[in-house]
C-alpha positions in Angstrom: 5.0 34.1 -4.8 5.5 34.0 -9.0 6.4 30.3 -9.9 10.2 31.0 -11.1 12.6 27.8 -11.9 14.9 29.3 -9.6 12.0 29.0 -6.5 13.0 25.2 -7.1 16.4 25.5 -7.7 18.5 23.1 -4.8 15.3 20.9 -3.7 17.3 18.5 -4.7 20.0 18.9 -3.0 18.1 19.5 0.3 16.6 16.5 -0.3 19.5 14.4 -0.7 20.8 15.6 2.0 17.8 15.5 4.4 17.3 11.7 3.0 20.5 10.4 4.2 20.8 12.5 7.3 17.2 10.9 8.4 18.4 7.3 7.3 21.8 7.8 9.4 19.4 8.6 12.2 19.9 6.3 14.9 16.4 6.8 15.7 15.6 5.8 12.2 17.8 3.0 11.6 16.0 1.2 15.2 12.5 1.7 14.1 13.3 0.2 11.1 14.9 -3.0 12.0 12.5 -3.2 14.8 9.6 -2.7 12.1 11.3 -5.6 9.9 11.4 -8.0 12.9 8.3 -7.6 13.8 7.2 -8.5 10.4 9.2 -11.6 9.8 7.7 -12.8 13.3 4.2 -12.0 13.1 3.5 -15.5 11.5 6.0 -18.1 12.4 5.0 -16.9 15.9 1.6 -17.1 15.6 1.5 -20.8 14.0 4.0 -22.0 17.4 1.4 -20.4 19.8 -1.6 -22.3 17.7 0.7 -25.6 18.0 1.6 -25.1 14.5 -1.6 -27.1 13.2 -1.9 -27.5 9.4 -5.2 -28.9 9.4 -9.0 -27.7 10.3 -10.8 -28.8 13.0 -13.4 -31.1 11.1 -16.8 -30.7 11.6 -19.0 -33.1 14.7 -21.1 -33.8 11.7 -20.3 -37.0 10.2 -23.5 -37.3 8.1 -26.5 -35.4 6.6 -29.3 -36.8 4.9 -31.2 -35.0 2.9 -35.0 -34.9 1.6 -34.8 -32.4 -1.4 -37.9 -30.7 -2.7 -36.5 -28.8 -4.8 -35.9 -29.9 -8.1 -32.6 -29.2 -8.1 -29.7 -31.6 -7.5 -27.3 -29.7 -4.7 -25.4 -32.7 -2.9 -22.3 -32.3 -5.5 -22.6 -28.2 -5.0 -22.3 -28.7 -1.5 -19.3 -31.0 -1.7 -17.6 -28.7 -4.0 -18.4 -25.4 -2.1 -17.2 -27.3 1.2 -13.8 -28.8 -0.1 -10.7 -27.9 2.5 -13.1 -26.6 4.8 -13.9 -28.4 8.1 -17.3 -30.0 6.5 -15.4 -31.8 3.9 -15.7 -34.6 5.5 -19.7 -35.0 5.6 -21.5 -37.8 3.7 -24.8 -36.5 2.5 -27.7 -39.2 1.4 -30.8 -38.3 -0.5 -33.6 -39.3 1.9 -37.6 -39.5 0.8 -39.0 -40.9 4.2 -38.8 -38.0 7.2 -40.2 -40.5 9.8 -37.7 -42.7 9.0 -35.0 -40.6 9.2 -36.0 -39.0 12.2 -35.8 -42.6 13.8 -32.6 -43.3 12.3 -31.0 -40.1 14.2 -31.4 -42.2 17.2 -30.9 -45.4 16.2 -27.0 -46.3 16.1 -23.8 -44.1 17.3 -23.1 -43.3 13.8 -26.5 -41.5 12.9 -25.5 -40.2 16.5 -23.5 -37.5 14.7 -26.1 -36.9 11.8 -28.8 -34.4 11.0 -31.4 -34.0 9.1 -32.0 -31.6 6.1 -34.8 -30.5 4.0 -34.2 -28.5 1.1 -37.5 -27.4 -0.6 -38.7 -23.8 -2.5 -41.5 -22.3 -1.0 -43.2 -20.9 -4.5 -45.9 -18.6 -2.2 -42.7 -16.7 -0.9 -40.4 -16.6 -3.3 -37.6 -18.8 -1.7 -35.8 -21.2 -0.9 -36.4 -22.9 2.7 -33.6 -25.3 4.5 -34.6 -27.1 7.9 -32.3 -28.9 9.6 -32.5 -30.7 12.8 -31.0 -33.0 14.8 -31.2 -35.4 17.8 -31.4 -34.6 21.4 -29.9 -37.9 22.3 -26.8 -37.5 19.7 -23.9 -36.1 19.9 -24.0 -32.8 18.4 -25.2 -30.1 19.8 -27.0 -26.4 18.3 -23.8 -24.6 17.5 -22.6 -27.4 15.5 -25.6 -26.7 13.4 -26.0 -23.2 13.5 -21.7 -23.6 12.1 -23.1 -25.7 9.2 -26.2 -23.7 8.5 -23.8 -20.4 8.8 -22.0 -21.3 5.8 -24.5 -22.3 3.7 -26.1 -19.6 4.1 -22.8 -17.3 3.1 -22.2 -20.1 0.1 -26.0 -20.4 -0.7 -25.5 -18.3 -4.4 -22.3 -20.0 -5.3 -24.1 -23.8 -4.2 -26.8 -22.4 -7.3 -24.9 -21.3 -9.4 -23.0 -25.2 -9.4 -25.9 -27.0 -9.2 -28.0 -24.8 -12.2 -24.5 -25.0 -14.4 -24.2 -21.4 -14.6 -20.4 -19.9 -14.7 -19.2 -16.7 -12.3 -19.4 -15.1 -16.2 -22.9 -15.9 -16.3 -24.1 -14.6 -12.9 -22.4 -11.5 -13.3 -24.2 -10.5 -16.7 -27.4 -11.7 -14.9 -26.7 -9.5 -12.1 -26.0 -6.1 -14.2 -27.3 -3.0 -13.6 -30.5 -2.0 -14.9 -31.0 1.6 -15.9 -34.9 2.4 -17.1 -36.1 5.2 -19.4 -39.9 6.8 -19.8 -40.2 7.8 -22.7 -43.3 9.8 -24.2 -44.7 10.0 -28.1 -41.6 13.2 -28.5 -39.0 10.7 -28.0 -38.2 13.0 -24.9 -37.4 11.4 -21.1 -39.8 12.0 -18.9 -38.9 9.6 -15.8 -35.5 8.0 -15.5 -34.9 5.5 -12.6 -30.8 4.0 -12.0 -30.5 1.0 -9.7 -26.3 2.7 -8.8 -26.2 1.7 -5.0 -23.5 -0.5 -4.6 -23.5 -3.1 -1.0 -20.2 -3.8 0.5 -19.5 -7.7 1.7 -17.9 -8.2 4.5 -14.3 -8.7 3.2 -14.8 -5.4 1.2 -15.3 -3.6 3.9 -12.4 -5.4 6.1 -10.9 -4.5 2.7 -11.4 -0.7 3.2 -11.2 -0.2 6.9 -7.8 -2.1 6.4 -6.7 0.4 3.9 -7.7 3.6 5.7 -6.2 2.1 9.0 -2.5 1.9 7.3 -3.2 5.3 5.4 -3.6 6.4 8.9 -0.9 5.3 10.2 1.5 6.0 7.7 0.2 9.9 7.3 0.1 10.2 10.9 4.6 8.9 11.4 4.7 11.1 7.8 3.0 14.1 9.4 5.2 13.9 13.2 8.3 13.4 11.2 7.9 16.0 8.7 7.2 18.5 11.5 9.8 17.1 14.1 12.3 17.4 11.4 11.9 21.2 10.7 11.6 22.2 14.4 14.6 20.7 14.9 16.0 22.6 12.4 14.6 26.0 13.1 16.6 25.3 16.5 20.0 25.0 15.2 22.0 27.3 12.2 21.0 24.6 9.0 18.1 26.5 8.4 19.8 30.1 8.8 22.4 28.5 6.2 20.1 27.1 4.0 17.9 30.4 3.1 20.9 32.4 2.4 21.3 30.1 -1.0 17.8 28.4 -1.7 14.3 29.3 -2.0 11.9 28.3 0.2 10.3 26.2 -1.9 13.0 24.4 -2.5 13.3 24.1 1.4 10.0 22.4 2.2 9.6 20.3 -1.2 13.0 18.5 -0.8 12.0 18.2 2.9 9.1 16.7 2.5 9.9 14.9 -0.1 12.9 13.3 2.0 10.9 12.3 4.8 8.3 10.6 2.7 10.7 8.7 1.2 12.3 7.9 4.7 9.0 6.5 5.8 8.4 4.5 2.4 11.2 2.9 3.0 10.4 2.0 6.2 7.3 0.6 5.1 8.8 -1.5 2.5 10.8 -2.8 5.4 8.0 -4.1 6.4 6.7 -5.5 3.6 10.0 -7.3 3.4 9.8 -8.4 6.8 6.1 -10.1 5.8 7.4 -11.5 3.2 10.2 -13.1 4.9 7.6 -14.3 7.1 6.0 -16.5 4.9 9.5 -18.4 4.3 9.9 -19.0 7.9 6.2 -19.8 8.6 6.5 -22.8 5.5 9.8 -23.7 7.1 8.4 -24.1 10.4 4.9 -26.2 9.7 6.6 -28.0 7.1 4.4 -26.8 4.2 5.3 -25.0 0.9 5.9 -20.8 0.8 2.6 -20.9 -1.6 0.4 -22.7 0.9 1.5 -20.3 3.6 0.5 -16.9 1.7 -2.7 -18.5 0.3 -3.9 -19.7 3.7 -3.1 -16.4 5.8 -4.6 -14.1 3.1 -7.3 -16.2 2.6 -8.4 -15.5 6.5 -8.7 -11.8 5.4 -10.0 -11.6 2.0 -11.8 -13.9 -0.7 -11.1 -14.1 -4.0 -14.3 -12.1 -5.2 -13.6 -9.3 -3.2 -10.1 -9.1 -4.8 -12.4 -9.7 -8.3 -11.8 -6.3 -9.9 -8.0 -5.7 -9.1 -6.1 -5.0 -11.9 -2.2 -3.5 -12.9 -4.6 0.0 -13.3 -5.9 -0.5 -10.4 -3.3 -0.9 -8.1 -1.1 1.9 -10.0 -3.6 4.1 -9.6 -4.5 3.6 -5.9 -0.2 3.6 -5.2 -0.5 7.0 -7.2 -3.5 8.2 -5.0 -1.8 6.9 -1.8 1.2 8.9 -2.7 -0.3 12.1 -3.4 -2.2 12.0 -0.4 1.1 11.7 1.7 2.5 14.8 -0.1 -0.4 16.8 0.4 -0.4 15.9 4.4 3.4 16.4 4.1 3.2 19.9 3.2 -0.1 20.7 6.0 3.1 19.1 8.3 5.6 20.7 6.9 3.0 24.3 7.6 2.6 23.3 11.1 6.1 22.9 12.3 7.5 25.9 11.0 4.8 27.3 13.4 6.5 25.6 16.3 9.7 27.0 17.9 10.5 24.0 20.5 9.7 20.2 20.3 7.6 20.2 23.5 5.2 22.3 21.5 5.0 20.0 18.6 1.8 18.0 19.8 0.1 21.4 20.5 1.1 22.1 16.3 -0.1 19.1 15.3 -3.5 19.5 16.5 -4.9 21.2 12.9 -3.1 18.6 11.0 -4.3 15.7 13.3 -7.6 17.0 12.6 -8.0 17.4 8.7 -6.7 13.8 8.9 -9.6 12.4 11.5 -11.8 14.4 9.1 -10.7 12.4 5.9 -10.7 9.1 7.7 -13.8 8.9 9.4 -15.5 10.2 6.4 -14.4 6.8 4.4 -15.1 4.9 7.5 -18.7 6.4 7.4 -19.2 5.9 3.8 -17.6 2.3 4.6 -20.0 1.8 7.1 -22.8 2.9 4.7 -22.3 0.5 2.5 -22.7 -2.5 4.5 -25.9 -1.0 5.5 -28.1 0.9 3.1 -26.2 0.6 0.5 -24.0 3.3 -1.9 -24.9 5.3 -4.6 -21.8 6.4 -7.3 -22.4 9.6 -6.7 -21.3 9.4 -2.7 -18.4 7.0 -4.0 -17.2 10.1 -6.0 -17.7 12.6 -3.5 -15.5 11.1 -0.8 -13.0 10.1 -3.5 -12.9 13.6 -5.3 -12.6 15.1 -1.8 -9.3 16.1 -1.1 -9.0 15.2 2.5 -10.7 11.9 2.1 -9.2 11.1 -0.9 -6.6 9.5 0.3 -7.9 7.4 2.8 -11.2 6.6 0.1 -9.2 6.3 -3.1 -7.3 3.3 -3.2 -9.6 1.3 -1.6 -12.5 1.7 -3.8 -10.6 1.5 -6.6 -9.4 -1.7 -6.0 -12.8 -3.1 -5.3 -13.6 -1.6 -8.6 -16.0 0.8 -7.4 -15.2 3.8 -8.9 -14.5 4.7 -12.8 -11.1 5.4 -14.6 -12.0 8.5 -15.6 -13.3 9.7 -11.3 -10.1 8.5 -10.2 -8.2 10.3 -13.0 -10.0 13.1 -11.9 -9.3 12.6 -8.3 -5.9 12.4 -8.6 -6.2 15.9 -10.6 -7.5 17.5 -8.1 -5.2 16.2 -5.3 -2.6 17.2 -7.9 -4.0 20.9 -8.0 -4.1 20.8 -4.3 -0.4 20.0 -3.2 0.5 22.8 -5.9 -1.5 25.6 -4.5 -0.8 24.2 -0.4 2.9 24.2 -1.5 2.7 27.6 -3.0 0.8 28.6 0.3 3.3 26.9 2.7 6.4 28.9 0.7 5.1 32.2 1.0 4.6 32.0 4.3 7.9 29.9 5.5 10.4 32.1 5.5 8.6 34.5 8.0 7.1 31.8 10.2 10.4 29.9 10.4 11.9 32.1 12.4 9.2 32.3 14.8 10.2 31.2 18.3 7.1 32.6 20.0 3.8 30.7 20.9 2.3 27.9 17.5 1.0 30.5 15.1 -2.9 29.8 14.9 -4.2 29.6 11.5 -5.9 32.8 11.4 -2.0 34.7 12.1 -0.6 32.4 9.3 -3.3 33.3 6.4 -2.1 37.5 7.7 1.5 36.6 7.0 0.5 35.2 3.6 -1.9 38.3 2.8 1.0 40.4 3.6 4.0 38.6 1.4 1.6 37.8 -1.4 3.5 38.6 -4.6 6.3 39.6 -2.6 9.4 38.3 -4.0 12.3 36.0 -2.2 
């Protein structure tokens, strides 16, 4: 098919029209509002099943002393790494004698519900070594001490960096990466050794698998609606109608592009709905709209794994995000013009269901990776430059900040170049296939049909 003006001459108008027909839907107009509810539920709801509590649980431990070998003073780190946290409550005292202490563990009820910590490096190993330990007859018991030890252990850099006076600036130019060059007496490299893996934390990775879950989701109700929609159609005389004045091109585009928007805006429903929720949740424990989104995103990410977001960033990965709905729109868009009854749809759907398990359990792999072993830049880019993936990978790692400006831009590109030639691909082929009532085409019959009206004109 040439790429005339007049191929996209009426998208427009199919797509307003498809738009507001979808929006009308009754269908539509329930899932929405149900979507919404759901939303502006979710956490009043949950704060009334957990009684509503606005404070933590404090900590058993009432007490620690400490014998510190170190050389370095922590006890004000630890207080300050501990603040609004269910240890912010413990009173720690610098202790020389362990005998003594160990005695003292036993001795009234208060030391009852105190334990003993020694803080020393061990300059043979390389490390630092904490032991704590705690009385039998007391009234703490070993998960109460594997809790504290637990998040010392997670706040361990940020309790050195406090007590050694060195900013988050300071650490992070200390912790760059160090790129080393052989060089021989011709000035010409001979070795060249990059530290580029980069290791996932734990909220970066929630981070991630949260992202590809949604993209999931929202390509999977994108795909089913695009391809219920024009099955419908091929069923009834709006199709018959519609190729007598418009191009196919025009067809699928404003399609598509109408049921994307659809379920957009049935997403932003949702996002409405959450953020509703936050007004009801303060109204309902009695605490300030600020408190309520700061405490419930804090249970899901930190703020150094939200570190590297930017205005960019976030554009970009909405950009990416919206590409990749197009370009699963039109493989949708493809498959149901295959279909001739609605029964058959699932059997359609099978190809497109696929390419997107493909692209999401390759970012879940690479994902997984990275907590692991580690990941170089070059397999960020891969999955990220891969058209299938893309989506899923994309906005993710670029709002952890592992991937350049100038990868994405050329992600983006590519995905670009890829809706163009699919939607080229899927126009050829539509006006043949959409009248097919038969059995869903398989892909080696469709690829004939486009072999055979290649350069043939509409």
């Amino acid at each position: 098919m040439i790429m005339k003006k007049s191929n996209f001459t009426g998208w427009r108008d199919v797509f307003k029209f498809a738009f507001v027909q979808d929006m009308k839907h009754k269908g539509t107009i329930i899932f929405t509002a149900i979507l919404f509810a759901i939303a502006a539920l979710a956490l009043p709801i949950t704060s009334l099943i957990s009684g509503g509590e606005k404070e933590v649980e404090k900590s058993p431990i009432k007490k620690v002393y400490l014998l510190n070998e170190s050389g370095i003073d922590i006890i004000d780190a630890l207080k300050e790494v501990n603040k609004d946290t269910e240890f912010d409550e413990i009173v720690y005292e610098e202790v020389t004698d362990i005998e003594k202490t160990e005695k003292k563990l036993d001795s009234d009820e208060d030391s009852k519900k105190a334990i003993f910590m020694k803080f020393s490096l061990n300059a043979e190993e390389g490390c630092y070594s904490m032991q704590l330990e705690y009385s039998e007859k007391g009234k703490l018991d070993e998960e109460d001490i594997n809790d504290f030890s637990n998040i010392i252990n997670e706040k361990f850099p940020k309790i050195m960096s406090l007590s050694l006076g060195v900013t988050d600036e300071q650490m992070d130019f200390v912790n760059m990466q160090v790129i080393t060059e052989v060089v021989d007496y011709t000035g010409e490299i001979t070795d060249e050794s990059e530290d580029d893996t980069n290791m996932l934390d734990d909220m970066q990775y929630g981070l991630l698998l949260g992202i590809i879950s949604v993209m999931a989701f929202v390509v999977s109700i994108t795909g089913s609606s695009v391809a219920t929609a024009i099955i419908t159609e091929k069923s009834s005389k709006i199709i018959e109608f519609l190729l007598t004045s418009i191009k196919p091109m025009a067809i699928i585009i404003g399609k598509v592009f109408a049921t994307i928007c659809v379920v957009l805006v049935e997403i932003l429903a949702g996002i409405v709905g959450f953020l509703v929720s936050f007004v009801i949740d303060s109204k309902v424990r009695g605490i300030s709209i600020q408190e309520s989104a700061k405490e419930t995103i804090g249970k899901f990410l930190s703020v150094e794994a939200l570190s590297n977001v930017s205005v960019i960033n976030i554009v970009m990965g909405i950009v990416a995000i919206c590409l990749g709905l197009m370009l699963f729109g039109m493989m949708a868009g493809l498959v149901g013009a295959t279909v001739s009854k609605i029964e058959e749809a699932a059997e359609g759907l099978k190809a497109f269901n696929f390419a997107m398990i493909i692209g999401a359990y390759i970012t879940i792999g690479v994902a997984m990776a990275g907590m692991t072993g580690g990941l170089s830049d070059i397999v960020i880019r891969i999955v990220c430059l891969f058209p299938l993936s893309a989506p899923f990978a994309l906005p993710g790692f670029t709002l952890i900040g592992m991937i350049d400006i100038v990868s994405i831009l050329i992600a983006i590109a590519i995905m670009l170049v890829c809706i163009v030639l699919f939607t080229i691909f899927t126009a050829n082929v539509y006006e043949e296939i959409i009248y097919h009532n038969g059995e869903p085409l398989k892909i080696k019959d469709i690829v004939k049909i486009y072999k055979n009206n290649k350069g043939g004109k509409r």
